[in-house]
N, C-alpha and C positions, 0 to 999 in steps of 0.2 A: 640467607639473604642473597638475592639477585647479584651479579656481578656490576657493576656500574657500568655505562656505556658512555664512553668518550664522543661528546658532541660536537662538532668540525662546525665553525663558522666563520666566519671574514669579519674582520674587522669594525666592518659598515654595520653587520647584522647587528654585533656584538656590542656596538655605542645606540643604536635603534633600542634593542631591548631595554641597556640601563636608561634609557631614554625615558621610556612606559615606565619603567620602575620607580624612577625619579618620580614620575608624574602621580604614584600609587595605582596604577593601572591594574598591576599583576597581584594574584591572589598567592601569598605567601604560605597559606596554608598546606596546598598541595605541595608534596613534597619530589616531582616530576618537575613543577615549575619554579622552586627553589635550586635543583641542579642546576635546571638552564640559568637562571641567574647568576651563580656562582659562576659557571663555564662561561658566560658573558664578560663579568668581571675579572678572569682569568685571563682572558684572549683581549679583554684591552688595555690589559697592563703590561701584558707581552708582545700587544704590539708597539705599544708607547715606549717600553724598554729596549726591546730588541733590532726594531724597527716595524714594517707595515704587513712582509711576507714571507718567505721562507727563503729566495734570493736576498733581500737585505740581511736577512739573520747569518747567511753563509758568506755574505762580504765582510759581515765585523766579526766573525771569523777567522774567514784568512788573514783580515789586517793584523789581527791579534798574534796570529799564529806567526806571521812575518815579520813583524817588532820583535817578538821574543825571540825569534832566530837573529835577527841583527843584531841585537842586545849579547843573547850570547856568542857570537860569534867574536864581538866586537870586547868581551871581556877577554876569552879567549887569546883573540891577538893580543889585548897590553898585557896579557900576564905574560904569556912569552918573549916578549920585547922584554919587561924586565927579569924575566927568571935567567932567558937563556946568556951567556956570552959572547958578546962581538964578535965577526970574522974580521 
């Protein structure tokens, strides 16, 4: 079996195709134009999720990664407020 080949498209492409789809356009049989489909549906559920581009996906990223540092940071200091002893 062939290795599968990962097929890159934008988001625009990717809502067009399930477009046709929708519409019964695409011939299902071939199994070429059922990947695309798939990889269609793939890429607008990850854009819908993650955001639009690969910049949006690396801003809810850092956000992510920065709340979790605050978060711990911010357990961090109360436990030592209360673990340590007063000066």
């Amino acid at each position: 079996m062939a290795p599968r080949r990962q097929v890159r498209m934008t988001p625009e492409e990717a809502q067009r195709i399930r477009a046709q789809d929708a519409a019964g356009r695409l011939d299902h049989a071939d199994p070429e134009v059922r990947r695309v489909i798939e990889d269609a549906n793939r890429t607008s559920v990850r854009a819908h999720v993650y955001g639009r581009d690969a910049a949006a996906r690396g801003t809810i990223r850092w956000s992510l990664l920065v709340t979790i540092a605050a978060t711990a940071v911010f357990i961090v200091g109360l436990a030592l407020h209360f673990l340590l002893p007063p000066m």
